[in-house]
N, C-alpha and C positions, 0 to 999 in steps of 0.2 A: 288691520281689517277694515275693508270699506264699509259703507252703511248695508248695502248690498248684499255683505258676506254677513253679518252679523246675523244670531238669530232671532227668527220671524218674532220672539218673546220679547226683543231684549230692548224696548223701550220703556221697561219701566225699572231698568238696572243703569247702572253708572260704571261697574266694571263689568269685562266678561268672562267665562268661565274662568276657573281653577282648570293648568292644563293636567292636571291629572284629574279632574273633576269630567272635563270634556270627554277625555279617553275613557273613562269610566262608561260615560254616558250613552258613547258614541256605536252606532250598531251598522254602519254603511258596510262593513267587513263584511254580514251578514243577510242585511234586510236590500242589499244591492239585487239579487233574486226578486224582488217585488217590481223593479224597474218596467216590463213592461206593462202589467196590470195597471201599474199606477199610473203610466200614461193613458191605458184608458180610462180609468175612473177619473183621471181631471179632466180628458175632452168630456166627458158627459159629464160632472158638471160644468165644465165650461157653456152647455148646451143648454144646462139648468139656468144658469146667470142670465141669458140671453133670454129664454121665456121670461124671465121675470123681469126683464126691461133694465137688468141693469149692463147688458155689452147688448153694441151694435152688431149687424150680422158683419160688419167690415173685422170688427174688434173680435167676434168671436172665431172667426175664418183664421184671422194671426195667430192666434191663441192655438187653435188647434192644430194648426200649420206647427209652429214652434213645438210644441209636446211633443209631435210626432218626429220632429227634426232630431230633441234631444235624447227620444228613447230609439230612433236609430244609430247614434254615437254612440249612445253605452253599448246598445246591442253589439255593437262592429268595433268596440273599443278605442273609440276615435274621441270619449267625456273625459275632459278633466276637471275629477274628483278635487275640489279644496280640502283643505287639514277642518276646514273651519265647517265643510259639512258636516252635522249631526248624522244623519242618515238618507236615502234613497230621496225620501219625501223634500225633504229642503233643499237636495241635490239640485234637483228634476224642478222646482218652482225655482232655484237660481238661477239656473239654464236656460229656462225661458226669460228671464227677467233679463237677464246680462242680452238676451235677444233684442227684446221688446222694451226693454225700458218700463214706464210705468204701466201698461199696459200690461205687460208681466205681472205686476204688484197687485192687477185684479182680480188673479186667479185666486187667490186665497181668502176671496170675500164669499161668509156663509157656510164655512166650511171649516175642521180643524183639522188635527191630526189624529185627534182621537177618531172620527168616525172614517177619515179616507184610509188610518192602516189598517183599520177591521173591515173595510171592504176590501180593501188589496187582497190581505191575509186569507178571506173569503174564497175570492177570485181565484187565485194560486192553486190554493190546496183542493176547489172544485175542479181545476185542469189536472192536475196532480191525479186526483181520484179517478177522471177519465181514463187518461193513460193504467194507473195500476187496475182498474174495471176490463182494460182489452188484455193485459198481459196475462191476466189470473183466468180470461176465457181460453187465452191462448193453453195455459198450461192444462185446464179442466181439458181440454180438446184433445191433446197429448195424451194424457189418461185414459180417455174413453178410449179413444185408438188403441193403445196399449192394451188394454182391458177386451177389447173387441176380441186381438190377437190371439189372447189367453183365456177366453173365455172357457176350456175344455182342460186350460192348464191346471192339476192337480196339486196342491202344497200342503203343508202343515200351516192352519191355523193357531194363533198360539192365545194363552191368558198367560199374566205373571210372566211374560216370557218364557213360559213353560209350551209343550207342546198341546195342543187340545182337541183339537179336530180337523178332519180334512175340510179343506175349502178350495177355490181356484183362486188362482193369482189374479184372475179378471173380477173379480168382489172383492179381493182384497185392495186395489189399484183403485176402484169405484167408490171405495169409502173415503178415499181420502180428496175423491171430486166431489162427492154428496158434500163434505164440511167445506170446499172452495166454492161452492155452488151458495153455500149459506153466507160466506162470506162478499159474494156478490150482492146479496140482499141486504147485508147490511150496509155496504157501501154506498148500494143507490139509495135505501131510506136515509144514510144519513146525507148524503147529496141534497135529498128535499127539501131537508130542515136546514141546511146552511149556504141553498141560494139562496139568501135574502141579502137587502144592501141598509149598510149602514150608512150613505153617504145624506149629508139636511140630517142629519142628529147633531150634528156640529158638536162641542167640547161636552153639552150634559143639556141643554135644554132649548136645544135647536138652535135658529135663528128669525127674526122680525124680516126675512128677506123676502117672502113668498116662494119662497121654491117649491120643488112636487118633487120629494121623493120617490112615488109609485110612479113618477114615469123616468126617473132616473136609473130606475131598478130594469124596468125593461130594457131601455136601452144599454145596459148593461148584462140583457140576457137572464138576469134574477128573475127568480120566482114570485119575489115580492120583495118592497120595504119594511122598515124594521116598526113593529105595534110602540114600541117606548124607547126614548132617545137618551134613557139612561142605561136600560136594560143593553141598546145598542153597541154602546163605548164602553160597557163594564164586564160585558160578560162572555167567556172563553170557551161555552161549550162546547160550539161547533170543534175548536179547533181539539180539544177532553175526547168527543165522540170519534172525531176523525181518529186520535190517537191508539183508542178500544180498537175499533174497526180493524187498522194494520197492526196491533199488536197482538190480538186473534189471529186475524191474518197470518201471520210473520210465524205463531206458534202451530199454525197445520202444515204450514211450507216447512218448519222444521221438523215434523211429524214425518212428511214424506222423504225429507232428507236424513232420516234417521234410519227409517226400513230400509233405503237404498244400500245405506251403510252396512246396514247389516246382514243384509242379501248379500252383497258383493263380498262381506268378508269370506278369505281365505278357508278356514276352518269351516265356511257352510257350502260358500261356493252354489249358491244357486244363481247369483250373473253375476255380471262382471264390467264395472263401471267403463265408458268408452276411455281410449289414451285424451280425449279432446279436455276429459271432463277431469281428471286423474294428474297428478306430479309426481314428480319422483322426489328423489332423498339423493341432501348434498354427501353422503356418506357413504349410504349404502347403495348399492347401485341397482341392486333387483326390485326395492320398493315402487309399486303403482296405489301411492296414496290417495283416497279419498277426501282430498283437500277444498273440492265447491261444495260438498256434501257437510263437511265440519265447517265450512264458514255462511251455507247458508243457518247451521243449526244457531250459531254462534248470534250471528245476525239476529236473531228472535231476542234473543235476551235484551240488547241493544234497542228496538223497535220498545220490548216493553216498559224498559228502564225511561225510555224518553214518555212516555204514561206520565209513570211515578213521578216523574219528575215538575210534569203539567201536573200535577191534582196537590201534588206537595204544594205547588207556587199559589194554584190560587185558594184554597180551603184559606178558610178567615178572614180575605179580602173585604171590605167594605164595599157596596155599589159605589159608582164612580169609577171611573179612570185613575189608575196608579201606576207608575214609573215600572211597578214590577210587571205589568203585564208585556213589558219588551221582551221580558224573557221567555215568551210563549212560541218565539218563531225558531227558535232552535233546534226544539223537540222537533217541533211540526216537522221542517226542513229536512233533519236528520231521520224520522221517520219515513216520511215521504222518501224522499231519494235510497236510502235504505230498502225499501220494498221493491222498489224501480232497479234497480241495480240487481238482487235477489230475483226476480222471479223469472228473466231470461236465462239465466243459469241453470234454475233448477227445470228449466223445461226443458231446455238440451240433453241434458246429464238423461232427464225422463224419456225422450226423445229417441237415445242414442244408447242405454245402457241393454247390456249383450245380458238376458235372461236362459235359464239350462233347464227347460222343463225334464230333463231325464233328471237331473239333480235335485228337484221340488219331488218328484215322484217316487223317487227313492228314500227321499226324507219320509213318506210317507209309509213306508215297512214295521215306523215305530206301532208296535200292537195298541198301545195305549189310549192313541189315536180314535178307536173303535168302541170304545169301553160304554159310550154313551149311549152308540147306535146298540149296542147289547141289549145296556138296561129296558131303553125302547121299545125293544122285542119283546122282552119279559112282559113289560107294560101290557101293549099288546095283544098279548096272551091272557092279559087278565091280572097279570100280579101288581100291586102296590106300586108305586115309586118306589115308595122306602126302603121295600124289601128289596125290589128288582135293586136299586143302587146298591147293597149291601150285599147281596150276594155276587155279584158282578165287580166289587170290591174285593171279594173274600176269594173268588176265584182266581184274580189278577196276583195276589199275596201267594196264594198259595203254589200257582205255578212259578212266581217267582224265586222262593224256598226251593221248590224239585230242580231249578234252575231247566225249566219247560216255559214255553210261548205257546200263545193261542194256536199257533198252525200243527202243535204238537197235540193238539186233543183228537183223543177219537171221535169216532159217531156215535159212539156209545156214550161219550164223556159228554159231547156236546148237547145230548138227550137227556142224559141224565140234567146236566144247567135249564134245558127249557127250551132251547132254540134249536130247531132242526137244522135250519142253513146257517149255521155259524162259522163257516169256513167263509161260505160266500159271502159273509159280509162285512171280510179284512180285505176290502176292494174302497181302493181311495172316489173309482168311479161313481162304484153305486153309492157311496156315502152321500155325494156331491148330490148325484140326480135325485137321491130319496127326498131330496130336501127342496120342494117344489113350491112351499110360499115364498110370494112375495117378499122380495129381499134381501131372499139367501144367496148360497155359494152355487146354486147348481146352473148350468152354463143358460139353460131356458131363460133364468131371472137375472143372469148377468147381462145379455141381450137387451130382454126387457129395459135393465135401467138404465144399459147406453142409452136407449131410445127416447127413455123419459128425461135425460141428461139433454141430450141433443134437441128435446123441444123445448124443456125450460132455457135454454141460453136463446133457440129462436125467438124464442115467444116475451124473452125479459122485456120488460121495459126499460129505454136507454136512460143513463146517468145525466 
């Protein structure tokens, strides 16, 4: 190992790693993703060094030249990685160094690793959050559409997975943009809190170099530098929040991938997943399985388990920087791309799946359906809830024992219950339209919330 290769620590050691200590240690497999962020957080500071009189503008000019040369080779896969690289960070300072010579060797002045990989880390998962910010409008956009289409389409609304009330398939498709819509909010608020730059906190208590962090931070597109330069290098929450964020996230995309499933199944047959979206069975040959549908569900669990996993690692921590916090880019990483991966899919399948309004609407013949809109009437009329509920219970019972259904009452029978037009109101339609507040099922208010949908993604503020 040259002096060169050796690492940036090991002037105050006499041997070097244990090679299973090194492999232990070593996260380039991983933190190689950080490669171009980290190019930019060294030219600016390299840009920092230079305000502060310590590189000429000749010196800084190489300096940045050289970054830029070595995070195009990894890009294009043109870097060779040593055994003896720790990670990305020592990489990318060798590669300029093996350039530049001692000129190289100044990049590292005023700076650690503690505060340039919580900037990288920053950096990454704020692009990260942009990308999953356009793909989660792309799919709320899908829905609304969807939701437009059906806005008149009648279905069984269910609780407990039982049947419960008519509603449209366009408010049932809209609820599940309303919670993607919230999850746009949290993404940009936590955007806010996690532009900030750690870089000038150096290993725990800055450095005697004069540097400017608040203007490192700009040129790096941050919202600000970090208030405490221990708080800086110790603490994980950006990347804890980020995790909440898409593993919420991850749990309504499996929401939505769950109804699809069960729309589509056979036995209800109200659509019917596109072949794009669909596999088949090595065995049997008539199977059209819902296989993007079970792995975006699948996918959530994954998403939240990388959480668990972040809040397990850092609960008990001491401030300061600790070895253990290498282990925070994995979730990240895994998270992130996870959602990325998931959320095209599930807009397609949304996009493309064949829905049977005659099938929603035939579902909706269950009498049961109606029992609410009864008691209603009774209301109405003047009687109690309680009663009204209980009589409109005891009716439901009773014609069930005659083995009779509401369309079997007379006008006599239905007079006698309290309600005149009781026939006419085992209509999936007028159920929908009587239900005229804001928010409901009836086509007026599904309209509506496209419309309120489609201005709040206008009107967001970007990420």
């Amino acid at each position: 190992m040259t002096e060169r290769d050796a690492p940036l620590w090991s002037g105050r050691f006499s041997t070097p790693p244990a090679p299973e200590a090194h492999a232990l240690g070593r996260s380039l497999d991983f933190d190689v993703r950080l490669a171009s962020v980290d190019v930019d957080a060294s030219i600016a500071h390299v840009r920092a060094l230079q305000d502060a009189g310590l590189l000429d503008v000749g010196e800084a000019a190489a300096l940045e030249e050289a970054l830029a040369a070595v995070g195009d080779d990894i890009a294009e896969g043109r870097f060779t990685f040593h055994d003896a690289d720790e990670d990305v960070h020592s990489a990318i300072e060798r590669g300029v160094t093996d350039r530049l010579g001692d000129l190289g060797a100044k990049l590292h002045a005023g700076r650690s690793r503690n505060d340039l990989v919580v900037t990288d880390l920053r950096l990454w998962l704020l692009a990260s959050g942009r990308r999953i910010d356009g793909l989660i409008v792309a799919l709320v956009e899908g829905l609304i559409a969807r939701a437009r289409e059906h806005a008149d389409t009648v279905m069984p609304g269910v609780t407990h997975a039982r049947l419960a009330q008519p509603v449209t398939l366009g408010h049932h498709l809209l609820a599940h943009a309303w919670a993607l819509r919230r999850d746009l909010e949290r993404l940009r608020e936590w955007s806010v809190r996690a532009s900030t730059s750690a870089l000038g906190a150096g290993a725990t208590a800055t450095s005697t170099l004069g540097l400017d962090p608040d203007m490192t931070a700009a040129r790096l597109g941050m919202h600000r530098a970090f208030d405490n330069s221990i708080d800086a290098v110790s603490d994980r929450d950006f990347v804890q929040e980020f995790l909440a964020v898409t593993a919420i996230a991850a749990t309504h995309l499996s929401r939505v991938a769950a109804d699809l499933a069960r729309f589509t199944d056979e036995s209800l047959g109200w659509a019917r997943l596109d072949e794009a979206y669909s596999t088949g069975s090595s065995m049997m040959p008539q199977k059209r399985n819902p296989d993007t549908l079970e792995l975006v569900r699948g996918k959530a669990a994954r998403v939240g388990a990388d959480f668990a996993a972040l809040a397990a690692l850092l609960q008990g921590l001491p401030l300061g920087y600790h070895r253990d916090l290498q282990e925070d880019k994995e979730p990240a990483f895994d998270a992130a791309e996870t959602i990325e991966l998931v959320l095209p899919a599930l807009a397609g399948a949304v996009a493309t799946v064949h829905f049977d309004p005659a099938a929603m609407r035939a579902a909706c013949d269950a009498e049961g359906l109606y029992a609410t809109d009864l008691a209603e009437a009774l209301v109405r009329a003047g009687v109690p809830f309680r009663d009204a509920h209980r009589r409109t219970g005891e009716l439901l019972k009773r014609l069930d024992g005659e083995g009779r259904r509401l369309v079997d009452l007379t006008d006599a029978e239905w007079k006698e219950f309290g309600v005149a037009d009781g026939m006419e109101m085992l209509d999936p339609d007028r159920s929908v339209e009587a239900r005229t507040i804001a928010g409901g099922p009836s086509p007026a208010s599904v309209r509506h919330q496209a419309e309120a949908l489609e201005r709040a993604l206008a009107e967001r503020p970007t990420t």
